[in-house]
PDB file of the backbone (N, CA, C, O) and the ligand in Angstrom, with CONECT records:
HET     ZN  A 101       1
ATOM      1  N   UNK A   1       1.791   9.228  10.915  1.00  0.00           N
ATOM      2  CA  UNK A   1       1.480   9.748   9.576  1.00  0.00           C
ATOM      3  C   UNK A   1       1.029   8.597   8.689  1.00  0.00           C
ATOM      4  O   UNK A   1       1.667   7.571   8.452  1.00  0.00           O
ATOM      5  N   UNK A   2      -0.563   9.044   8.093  1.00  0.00           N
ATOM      6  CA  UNK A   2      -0.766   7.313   7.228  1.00  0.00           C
ATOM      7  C   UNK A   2      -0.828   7.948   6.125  1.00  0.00           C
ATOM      8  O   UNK A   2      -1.654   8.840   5.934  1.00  0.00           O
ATOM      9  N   UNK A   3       0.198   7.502   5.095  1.00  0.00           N
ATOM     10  CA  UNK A   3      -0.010   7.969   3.389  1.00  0.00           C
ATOM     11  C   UNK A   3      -0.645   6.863   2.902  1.00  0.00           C
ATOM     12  O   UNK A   3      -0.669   5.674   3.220  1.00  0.00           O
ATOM     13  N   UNK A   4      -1.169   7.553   2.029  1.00  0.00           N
ATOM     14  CA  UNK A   4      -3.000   7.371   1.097  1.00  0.00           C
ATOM     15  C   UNK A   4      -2.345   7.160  -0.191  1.00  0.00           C
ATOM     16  O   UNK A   4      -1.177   7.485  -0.404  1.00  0.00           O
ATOM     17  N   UNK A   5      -3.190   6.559  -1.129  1.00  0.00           N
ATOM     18  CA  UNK A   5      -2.883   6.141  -2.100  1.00  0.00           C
ATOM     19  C   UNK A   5      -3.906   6.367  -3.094  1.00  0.00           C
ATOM     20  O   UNK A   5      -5.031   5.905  -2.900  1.00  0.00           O
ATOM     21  N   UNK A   6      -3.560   7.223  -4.447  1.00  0.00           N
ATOM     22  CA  UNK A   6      -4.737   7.331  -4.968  1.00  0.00           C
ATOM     23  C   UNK A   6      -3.960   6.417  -6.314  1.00  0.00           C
ATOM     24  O   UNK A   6      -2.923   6.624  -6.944  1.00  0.00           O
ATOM     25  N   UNK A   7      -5.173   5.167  -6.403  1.00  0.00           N
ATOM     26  CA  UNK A   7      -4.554   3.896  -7.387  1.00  0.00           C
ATOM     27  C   UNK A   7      -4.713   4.486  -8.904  1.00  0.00           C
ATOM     28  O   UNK A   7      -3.984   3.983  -9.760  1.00  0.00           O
ATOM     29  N   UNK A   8      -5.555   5.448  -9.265  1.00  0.00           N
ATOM     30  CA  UNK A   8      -5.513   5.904 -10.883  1.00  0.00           C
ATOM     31  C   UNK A   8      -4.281   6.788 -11.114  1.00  0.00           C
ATOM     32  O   UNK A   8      -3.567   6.586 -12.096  1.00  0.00           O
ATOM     33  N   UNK A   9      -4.052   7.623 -10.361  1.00  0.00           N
ATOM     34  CA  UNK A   9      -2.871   8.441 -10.652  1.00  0.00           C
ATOM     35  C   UNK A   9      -1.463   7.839  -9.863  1.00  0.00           C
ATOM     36  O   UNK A   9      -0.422   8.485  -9.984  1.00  0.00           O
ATOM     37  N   UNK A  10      -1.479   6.563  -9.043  1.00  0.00           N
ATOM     38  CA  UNK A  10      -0.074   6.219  -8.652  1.00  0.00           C
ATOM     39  C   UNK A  10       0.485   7.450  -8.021  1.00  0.00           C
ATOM     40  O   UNK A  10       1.626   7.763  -8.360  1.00  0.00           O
ATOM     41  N   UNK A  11      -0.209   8.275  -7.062  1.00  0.00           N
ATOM     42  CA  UNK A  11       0.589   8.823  -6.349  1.00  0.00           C
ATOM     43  C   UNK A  11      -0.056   8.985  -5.155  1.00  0.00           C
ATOM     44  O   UNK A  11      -1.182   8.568  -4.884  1.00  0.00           O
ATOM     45  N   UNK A  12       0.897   9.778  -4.247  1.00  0.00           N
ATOM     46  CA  UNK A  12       0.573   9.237  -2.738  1.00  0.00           C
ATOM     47  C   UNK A  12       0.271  10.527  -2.242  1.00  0.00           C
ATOM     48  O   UNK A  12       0.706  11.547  -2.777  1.00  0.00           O
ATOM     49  N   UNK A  13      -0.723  10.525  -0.876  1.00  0.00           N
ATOM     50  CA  UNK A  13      -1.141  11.549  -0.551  1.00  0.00           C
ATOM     51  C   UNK A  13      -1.774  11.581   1.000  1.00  0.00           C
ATOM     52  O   UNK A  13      -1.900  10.449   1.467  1.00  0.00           O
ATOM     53  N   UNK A  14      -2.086  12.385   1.654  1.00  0.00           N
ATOM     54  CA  UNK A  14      -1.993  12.694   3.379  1.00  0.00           C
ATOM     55  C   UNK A  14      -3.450  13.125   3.106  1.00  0.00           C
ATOM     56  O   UNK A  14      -3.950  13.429   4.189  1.00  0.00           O
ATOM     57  N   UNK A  15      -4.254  13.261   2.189  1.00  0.00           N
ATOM     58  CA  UNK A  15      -5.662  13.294   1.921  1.00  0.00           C
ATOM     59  C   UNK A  15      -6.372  12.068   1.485  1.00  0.00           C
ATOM     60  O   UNK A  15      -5.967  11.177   0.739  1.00  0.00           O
ATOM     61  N   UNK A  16      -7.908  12.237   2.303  1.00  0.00           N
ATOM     62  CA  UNK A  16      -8.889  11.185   2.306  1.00  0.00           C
ATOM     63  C   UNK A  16      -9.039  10.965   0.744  1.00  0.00           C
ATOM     64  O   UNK A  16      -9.151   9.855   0.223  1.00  0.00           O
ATOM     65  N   UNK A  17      -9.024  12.433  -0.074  1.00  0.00           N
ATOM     66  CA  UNK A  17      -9.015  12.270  -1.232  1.00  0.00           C
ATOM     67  C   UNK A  17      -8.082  12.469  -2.467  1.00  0.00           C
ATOM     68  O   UNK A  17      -6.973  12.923  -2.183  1.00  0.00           O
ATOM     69  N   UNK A  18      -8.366  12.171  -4.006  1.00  0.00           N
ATOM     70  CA  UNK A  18      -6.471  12.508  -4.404  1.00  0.00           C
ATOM     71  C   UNK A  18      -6.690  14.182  -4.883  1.00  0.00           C
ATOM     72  O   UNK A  18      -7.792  14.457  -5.357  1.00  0.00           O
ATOM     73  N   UNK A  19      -5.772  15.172  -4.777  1.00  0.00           N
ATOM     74  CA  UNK A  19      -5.754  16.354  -5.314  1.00  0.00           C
ATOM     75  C   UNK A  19      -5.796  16.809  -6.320  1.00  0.00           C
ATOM     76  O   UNK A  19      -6.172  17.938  -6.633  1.00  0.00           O
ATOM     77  N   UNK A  20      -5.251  15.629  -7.220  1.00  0.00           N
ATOM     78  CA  UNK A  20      -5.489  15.135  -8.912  1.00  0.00           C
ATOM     79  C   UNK A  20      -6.191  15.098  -9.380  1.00  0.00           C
ATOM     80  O   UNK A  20      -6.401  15.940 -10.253  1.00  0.00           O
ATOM     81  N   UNK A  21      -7.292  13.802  -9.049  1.00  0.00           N
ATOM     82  CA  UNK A  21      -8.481  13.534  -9.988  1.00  0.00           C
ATOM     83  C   UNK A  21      -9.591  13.363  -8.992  1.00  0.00           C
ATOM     84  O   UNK A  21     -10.609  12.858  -9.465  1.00  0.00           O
ATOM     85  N   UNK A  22      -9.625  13.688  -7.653  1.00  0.00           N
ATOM     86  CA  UNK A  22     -10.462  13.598  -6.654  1.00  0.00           C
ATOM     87  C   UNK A  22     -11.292  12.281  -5.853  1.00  0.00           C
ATOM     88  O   UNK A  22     -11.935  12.306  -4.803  1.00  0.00           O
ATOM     89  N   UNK A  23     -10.984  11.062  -6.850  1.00  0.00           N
ATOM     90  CA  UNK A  23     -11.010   9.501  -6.033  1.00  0.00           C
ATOM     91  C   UNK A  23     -10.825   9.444  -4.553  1.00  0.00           C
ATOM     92  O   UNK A  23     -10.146  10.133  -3.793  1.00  0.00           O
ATOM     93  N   UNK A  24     -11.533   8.537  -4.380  1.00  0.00           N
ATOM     94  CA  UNK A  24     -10.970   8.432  -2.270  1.00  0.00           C
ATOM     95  C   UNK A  24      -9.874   7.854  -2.823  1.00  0.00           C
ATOM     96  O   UNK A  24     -10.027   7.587  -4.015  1.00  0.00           O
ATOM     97  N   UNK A  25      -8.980   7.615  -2.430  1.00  0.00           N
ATOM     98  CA  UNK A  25      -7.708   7.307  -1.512  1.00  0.00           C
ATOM     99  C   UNK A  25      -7.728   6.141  -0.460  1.00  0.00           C
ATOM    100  O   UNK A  25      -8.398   5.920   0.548  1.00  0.00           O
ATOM    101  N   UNK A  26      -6.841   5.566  -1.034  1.00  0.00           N
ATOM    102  CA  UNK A  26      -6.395   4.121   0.382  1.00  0.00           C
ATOM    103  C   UNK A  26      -5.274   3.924   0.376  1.00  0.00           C
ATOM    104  O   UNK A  26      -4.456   4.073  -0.532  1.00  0.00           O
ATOM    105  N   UNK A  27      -5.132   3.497   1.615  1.00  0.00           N
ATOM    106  CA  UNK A  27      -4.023   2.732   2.206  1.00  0.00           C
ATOM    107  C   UNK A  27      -3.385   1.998   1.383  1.00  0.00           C
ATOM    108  O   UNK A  27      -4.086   0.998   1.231  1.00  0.00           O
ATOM    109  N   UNK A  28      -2.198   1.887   0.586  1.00  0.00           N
ATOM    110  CA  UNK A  28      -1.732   1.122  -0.051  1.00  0.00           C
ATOM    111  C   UNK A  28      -1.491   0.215   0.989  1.00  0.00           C
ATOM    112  O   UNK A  28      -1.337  -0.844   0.381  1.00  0.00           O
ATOM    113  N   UNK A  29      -1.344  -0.053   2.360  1.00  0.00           N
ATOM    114  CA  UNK A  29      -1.268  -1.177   3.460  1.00  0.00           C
ATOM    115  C   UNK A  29      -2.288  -1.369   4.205  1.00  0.00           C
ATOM    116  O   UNK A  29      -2.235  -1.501   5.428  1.00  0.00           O
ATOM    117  N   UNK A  30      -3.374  -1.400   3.469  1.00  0.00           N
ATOM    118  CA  UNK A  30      -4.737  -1.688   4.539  1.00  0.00           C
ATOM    119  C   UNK A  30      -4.579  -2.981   5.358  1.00  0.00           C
ATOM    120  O   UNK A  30      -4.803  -2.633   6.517  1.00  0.00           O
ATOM    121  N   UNK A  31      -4.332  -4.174   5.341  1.00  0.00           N
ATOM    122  CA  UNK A  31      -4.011  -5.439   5.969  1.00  0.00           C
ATOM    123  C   UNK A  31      -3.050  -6.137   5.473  1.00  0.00           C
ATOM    124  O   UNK A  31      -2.568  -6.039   4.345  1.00  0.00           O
ATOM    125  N   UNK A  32      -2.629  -7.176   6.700  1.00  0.00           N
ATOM    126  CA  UNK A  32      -1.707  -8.291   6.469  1.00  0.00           C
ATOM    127  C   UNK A  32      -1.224  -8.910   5.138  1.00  0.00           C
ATOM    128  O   UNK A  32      -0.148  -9.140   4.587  1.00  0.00           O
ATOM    129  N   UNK A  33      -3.257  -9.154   4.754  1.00  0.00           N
ATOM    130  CA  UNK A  33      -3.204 -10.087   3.601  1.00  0.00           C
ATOM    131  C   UNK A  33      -3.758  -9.339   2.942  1.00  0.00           C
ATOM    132  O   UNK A  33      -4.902  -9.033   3.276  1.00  0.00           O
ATOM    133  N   UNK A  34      -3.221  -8.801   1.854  1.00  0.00           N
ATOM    134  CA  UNK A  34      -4.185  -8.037   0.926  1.00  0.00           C
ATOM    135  C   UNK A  34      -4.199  -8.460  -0.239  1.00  0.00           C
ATOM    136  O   UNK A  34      -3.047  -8.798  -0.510  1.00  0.00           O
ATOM    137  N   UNK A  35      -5.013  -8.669  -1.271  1.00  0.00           N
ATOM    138  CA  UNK A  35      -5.186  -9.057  -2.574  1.00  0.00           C
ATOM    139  C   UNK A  35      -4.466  -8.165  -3.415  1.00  0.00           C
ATOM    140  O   UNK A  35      -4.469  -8.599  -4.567  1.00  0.00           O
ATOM    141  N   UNK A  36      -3.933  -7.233  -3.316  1.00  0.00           N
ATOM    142  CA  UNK A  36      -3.466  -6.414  -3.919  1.00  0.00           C
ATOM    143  C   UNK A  36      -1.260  -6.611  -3.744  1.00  0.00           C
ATOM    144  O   UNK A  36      -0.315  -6.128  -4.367  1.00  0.00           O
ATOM    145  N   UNK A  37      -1.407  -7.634  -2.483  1.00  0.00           N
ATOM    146  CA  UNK A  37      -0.073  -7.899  -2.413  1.00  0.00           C
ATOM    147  C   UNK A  37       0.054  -9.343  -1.896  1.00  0.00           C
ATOM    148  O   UNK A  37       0.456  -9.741  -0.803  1.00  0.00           O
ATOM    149  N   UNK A  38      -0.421 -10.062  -3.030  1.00  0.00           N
ATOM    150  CA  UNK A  38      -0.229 -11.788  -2.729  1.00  0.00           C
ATOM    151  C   UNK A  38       1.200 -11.952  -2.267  1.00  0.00           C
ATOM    152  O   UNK A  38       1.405 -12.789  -1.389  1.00  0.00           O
ATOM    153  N   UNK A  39       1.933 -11.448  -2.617  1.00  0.00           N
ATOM    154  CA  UNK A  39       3.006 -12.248  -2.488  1.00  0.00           C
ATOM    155  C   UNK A  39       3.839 -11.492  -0.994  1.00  0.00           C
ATOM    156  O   UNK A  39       4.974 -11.837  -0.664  1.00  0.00           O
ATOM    157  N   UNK A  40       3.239 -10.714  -0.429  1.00  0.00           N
ATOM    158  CA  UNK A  40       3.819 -10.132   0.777  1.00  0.00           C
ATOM    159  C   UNK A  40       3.891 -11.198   2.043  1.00  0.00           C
ATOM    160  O   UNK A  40       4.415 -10.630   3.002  1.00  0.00           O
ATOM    161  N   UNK A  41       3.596 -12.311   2.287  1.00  0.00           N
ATOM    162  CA  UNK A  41       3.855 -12.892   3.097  1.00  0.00           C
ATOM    163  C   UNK A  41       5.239 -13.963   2.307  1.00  0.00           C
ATOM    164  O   UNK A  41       6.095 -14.671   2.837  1.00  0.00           O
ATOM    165  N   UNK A  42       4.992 -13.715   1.120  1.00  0.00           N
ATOM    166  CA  UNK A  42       6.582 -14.537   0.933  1.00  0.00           C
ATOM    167  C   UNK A  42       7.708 -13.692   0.642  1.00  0.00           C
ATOM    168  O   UNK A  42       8.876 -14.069   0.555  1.00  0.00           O
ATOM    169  N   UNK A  43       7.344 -12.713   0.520  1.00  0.00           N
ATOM    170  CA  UNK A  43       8.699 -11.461   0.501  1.00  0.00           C
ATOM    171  C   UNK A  43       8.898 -11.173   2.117  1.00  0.00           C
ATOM    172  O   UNK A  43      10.045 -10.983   2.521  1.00  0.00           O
ATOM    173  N   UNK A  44       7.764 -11.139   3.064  1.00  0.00           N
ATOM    174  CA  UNK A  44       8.107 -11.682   4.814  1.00  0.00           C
ATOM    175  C   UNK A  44       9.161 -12.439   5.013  1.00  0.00           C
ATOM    176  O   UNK A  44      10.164 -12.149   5.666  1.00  0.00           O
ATOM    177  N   UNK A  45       8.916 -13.471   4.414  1.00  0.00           N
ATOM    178  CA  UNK A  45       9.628 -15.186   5.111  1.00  0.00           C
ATOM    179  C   UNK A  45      11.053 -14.713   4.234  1.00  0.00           C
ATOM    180  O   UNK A  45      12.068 -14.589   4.920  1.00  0.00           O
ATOM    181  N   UNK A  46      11.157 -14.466   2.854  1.00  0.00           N
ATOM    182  CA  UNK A  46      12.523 -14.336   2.627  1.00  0.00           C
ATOM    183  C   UNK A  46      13.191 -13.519   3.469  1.00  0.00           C
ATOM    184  O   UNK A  46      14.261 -13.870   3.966  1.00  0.00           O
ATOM    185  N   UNK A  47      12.686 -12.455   3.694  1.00  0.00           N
ATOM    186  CA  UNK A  47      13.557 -11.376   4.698  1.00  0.00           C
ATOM    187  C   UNK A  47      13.769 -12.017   5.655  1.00  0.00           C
ATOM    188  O   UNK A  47      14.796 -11.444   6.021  1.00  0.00           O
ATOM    189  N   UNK A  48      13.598 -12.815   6.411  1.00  0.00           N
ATOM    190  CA  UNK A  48      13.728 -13.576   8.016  1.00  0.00           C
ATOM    191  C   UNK A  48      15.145 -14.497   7.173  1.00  0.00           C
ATOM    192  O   UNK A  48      16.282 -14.731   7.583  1.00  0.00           O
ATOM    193  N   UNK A  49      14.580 -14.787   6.091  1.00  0.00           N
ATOM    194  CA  UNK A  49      15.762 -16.013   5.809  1.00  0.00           C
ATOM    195  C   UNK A  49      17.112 -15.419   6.214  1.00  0.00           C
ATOM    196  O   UNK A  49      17.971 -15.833   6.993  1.00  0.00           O
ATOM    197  N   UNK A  50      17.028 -14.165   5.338  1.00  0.00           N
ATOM    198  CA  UNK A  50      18.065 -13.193   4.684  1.00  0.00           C
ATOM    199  C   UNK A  50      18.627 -12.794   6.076  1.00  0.00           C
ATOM    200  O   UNK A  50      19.847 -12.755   6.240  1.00  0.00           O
ATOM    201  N   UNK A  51      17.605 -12.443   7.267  1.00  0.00           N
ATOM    202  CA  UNK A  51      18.375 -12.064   7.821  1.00  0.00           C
ATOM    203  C   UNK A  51      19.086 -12.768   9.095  1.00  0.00           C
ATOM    204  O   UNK A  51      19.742 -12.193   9.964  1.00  0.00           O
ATOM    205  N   UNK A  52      18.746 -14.392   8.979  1.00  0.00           N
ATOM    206  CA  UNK A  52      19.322 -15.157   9.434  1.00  0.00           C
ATOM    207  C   UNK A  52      20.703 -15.526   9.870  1.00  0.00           C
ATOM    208  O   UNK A  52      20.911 -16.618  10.400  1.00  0.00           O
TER     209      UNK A  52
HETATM  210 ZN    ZN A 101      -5.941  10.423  -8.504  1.00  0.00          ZN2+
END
């Protein structure tokens, strides 16, 4: 199951498009590194710390 993300209305959805305001829709997790989540490779490494 991949939930979609429509970024003007902040809500999530199982459609290419939003049901709301009709925008495509993305992946709030399209890749590793995404510009949209700089800091996800250091919220990674803390969790490894944490769970050390
Ligand atoms: Zn929308």
């Amino acid at each position: 199951m991949m939930l979609k993300r429509c970024k003007a209305c902040n809500i999530y959805t199982l459609k290419e498009q939003c049901p709301s305001c009709g925008r495509p829709t993305s992946n709030p997790r399209p890749a590793r590194f995404s510009p949209e989540d700089p800091y996800g490779a250091y919220r990674r490494k803390l969790k490894l710390e944490v769970q050390r």
